[in-house]
C-alpha positions in Angstrom: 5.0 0.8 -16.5 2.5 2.3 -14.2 -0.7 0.7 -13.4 -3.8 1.9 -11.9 -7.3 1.4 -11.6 -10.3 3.7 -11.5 -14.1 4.3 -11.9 -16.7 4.0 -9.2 -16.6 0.5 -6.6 -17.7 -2.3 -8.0 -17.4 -0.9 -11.6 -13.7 -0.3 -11.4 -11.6 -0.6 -14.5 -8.2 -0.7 -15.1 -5.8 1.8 -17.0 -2.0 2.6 -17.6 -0.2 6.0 -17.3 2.0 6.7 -20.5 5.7 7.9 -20.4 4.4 11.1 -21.0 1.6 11.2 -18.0 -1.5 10.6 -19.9 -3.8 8.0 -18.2 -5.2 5.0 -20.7 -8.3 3.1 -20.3 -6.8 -0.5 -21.1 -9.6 -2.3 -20.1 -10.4 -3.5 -23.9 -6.9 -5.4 -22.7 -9.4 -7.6 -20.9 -8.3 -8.8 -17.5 -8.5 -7.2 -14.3 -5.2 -6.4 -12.3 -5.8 -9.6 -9.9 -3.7 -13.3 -9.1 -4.5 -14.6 -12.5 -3.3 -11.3 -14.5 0.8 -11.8 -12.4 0.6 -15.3 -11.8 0.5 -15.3 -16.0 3.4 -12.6 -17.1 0.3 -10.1 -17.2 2.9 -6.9 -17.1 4.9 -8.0 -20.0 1.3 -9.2 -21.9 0.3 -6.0 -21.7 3.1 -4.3 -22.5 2.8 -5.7 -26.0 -0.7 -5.2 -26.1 0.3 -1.8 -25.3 2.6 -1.0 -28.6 0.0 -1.8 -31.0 -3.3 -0.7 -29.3 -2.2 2.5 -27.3 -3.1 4.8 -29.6 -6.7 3.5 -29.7 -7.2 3.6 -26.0 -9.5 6.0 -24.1 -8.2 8.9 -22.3 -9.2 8.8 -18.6 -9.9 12.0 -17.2 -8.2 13.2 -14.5 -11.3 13.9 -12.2 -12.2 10.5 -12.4 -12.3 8.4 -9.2 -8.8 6.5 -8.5 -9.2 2.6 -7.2 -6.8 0.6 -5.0 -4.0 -0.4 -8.1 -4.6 -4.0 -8.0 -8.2 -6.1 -7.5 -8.5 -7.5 -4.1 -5.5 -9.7 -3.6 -5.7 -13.1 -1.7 -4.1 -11.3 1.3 -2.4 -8.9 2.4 0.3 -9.0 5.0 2.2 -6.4 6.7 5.5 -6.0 8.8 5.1 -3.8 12.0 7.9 -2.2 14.0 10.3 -2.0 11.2 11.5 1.0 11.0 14.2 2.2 13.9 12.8 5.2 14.9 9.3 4.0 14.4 10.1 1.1 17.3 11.5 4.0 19.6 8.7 6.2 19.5 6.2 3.3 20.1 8.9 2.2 23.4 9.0 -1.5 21.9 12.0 -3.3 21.6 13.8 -3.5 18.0 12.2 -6.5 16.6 15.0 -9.5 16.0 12.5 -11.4 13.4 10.1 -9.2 11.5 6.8 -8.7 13.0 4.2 -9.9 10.8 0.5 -9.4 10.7 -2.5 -9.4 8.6 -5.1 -6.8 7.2 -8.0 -7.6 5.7 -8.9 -7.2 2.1 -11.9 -5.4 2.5 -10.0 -2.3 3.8 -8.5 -1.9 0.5 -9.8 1.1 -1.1 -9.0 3.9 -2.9 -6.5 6.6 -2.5 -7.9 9.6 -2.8 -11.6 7.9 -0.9 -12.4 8.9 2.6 -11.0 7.3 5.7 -13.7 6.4 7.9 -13.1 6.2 11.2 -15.0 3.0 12.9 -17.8 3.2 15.2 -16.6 3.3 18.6 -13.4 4.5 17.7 -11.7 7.5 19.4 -7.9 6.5 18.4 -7.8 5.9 14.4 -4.0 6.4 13.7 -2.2 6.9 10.1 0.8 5.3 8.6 2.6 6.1 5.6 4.3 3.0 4.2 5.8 1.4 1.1 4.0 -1.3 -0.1 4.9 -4.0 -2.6 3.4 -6.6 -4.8 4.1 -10.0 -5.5 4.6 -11.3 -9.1 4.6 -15.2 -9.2 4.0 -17.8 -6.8 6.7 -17.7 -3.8 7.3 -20.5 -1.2 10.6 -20.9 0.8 12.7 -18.4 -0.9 15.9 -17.1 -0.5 16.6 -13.7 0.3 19.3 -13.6 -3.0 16.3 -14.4 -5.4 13.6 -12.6 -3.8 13.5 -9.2 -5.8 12.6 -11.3 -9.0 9.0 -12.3 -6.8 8.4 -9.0 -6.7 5.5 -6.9 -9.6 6.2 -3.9 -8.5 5.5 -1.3 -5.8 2.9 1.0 -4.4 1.9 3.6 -1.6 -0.2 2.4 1.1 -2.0 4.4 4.4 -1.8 1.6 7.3 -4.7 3.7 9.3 -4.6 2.1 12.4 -7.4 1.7 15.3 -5.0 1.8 18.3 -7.5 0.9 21.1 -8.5 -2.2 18.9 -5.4 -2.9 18.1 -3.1 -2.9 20.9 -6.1 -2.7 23.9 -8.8 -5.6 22.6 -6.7 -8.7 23.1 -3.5 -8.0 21.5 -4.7 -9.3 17.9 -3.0 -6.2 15.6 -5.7 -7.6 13.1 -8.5 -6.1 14.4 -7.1 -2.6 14.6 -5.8 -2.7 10.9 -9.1 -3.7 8.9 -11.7 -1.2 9.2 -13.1 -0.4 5.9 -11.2 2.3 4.3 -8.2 1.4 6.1 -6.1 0.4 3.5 -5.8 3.0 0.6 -3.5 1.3 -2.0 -2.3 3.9 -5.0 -2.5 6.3 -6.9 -0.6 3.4 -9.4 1.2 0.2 -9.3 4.7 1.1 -10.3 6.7 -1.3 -12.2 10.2 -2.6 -10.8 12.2 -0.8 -13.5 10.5 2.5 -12.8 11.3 2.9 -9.1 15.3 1.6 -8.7 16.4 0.8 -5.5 13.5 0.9 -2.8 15.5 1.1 0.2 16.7 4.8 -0.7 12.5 6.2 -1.0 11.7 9.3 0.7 8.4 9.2 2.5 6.1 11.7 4.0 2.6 12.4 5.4 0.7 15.3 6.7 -2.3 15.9 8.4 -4.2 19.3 8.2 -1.0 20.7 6.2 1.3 19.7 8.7 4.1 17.4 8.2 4.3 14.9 11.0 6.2 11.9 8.8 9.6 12.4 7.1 11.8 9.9 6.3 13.7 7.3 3.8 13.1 3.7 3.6 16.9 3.4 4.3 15.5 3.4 7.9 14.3 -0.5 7.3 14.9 -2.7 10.1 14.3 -5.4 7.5 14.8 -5.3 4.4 12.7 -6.0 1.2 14.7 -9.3 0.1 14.9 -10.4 3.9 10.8 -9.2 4.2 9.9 -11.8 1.0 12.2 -14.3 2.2 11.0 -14.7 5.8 7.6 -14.6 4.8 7.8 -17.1 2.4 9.2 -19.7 5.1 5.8 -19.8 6.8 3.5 -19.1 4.0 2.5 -19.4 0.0 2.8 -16.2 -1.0 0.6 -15.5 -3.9 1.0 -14.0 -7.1 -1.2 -10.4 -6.4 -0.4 -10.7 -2.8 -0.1 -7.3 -1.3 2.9 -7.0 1.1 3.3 -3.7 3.0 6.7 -2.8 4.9 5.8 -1.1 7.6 6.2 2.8 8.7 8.8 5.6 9.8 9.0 7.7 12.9 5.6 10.5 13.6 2.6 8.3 14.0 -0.2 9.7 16.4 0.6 6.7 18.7 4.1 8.3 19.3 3.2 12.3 20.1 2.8 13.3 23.9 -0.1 13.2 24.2 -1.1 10.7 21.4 -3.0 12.2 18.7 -5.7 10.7 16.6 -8.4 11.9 13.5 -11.1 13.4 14.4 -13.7 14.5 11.2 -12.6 16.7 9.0 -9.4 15.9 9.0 -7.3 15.8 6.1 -4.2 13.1 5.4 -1.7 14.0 2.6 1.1 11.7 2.0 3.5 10.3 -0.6 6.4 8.3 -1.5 9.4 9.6 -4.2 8.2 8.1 -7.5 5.2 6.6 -5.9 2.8 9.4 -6.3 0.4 11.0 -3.2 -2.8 9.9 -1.9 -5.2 12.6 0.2 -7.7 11.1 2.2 -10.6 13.5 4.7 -11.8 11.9 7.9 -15.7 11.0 8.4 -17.3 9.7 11.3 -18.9 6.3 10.9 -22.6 6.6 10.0 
């Protein structure tokens, strides 16, 4: 199943793409896409809703404004550094335990919605990466049982403020959770659609020009290791938003660095994940 969510902030609704591509309005189904939706078997709930109210559900045009894929999750948490060539281009050491840090929710947005670059900022940075959600309530897990924590999975921009981030007290938080630096979508994608998520090509381009390529099979860590580790030092949530870093041909790692400017345009995807496109504006 593929879930996403749409209409304008703060009037968002939520809707399901068919086997055949067309886009549903389920939101007669009732419940948002949120902690209390996975923490209660919400994907198999509305799967049976599904098979007898389908054919009764609104189309949703394709025009339509696209949300983040799930409501705003109690956090969400991301690995840095974990990808081989990623850690090689930024000239830091291979982590030996996942680097772990926190974005704020209120970057979630859209994936098709504008990135804006912060005030003050002159080095706003993109990241393609996979993202993954958590389906029930996970605490000190082992890595053997971990896939059966996870919903399903997602594509994620990790936009970056470098200067904040690495330049402002070394607290990564800070450059990660600008508004608009989290674009989650186009669609939540259930486990059974996507198969094994360490063999995913990924991409991104900016202005037309590819500048990420890659396969999740670069993964320093691995999804089961990623939920297991976490869940040693913290509840993980059903909802929770976990993102697993990103591959090799950030703006950090060209000579000389580049970073958006307005006007820009970021195009990027991951295999059976779908594509988000996102134009630069200056803070106003």
């Amino acid at each position: 199943m593929k879930l996403f969510r749409f209409g304008e902030p703060t009037n968002e609704k939520t809707g399901v793409i068919l086997s055949d591509g067309k886009k549903i309005d389920v939101s007669a189904f009732g419940e948002d896409y949120n902690e209390n939706f996975f923490a209660t078997n919400g994907i198999e709930r509305l799967g049976t809703w599904l098979s007898t109210n389908a054919d009764s559900c609104p189309i949703v045009a394709d025009d339509v404004r696209l949300a983040s894929c799930v409501a705003r999750p109690s956090k969400i948490i991301c690995i840095g550094l974990n990808y081989a060539k990623h850690a090689l281009e930024s000239n830091m050491p291979k982590p030996t335990e996942p680097v772990v840090f926190f974005k704020s929710t209120t970057a979630l947005c859209g994936p098709n919605d504008d990135v804006i670059i912060p005030k003050n900022s002159v080095k706003t940075d993109w990241e393609v990466e996979l993202a993954f959600v958590i389906g029930k309530k996970a605490s000190y897990i082992e890595k053997e049982d971990a896939m059966s924590y996870i919903a399903g999975y997602c594509l994620h921009n990790d936009y970056s403020e470098r200067e904040f981030q690495l330049e402002r007290g070394g607290q990564w938080v800070k450059g990660k959770s600008c508004d608009t630096f989290a674009p989650l979508g186009p669609f939540l994608a259930t486990i059974d659609e996507v198969g094994d998520p360490q063999k995913l090509d990924l991409w991104l381009k900016l202005n037309g020009e590819l500048l990420q390529n890659s396969n999740t099979d670069d993964m320093i860590f691995d999804i089961p290791v990623i939920v297991s580790y976490l869940s040693q030092f913290m509840t993980l949530l059903p909802g929770d938003v976990i993102s697993t870093g990103t591959p090799a041909g950030v703006g950090l790692g060209f000579k000389p660095p580049r970073y958006l400017k307005a006007g820009d345009v970021v195009e990027l995807g991951i295999e059976k994940l779908g594509t988000q496109r996102q134009t630069a504006v200056a803070y106003q």
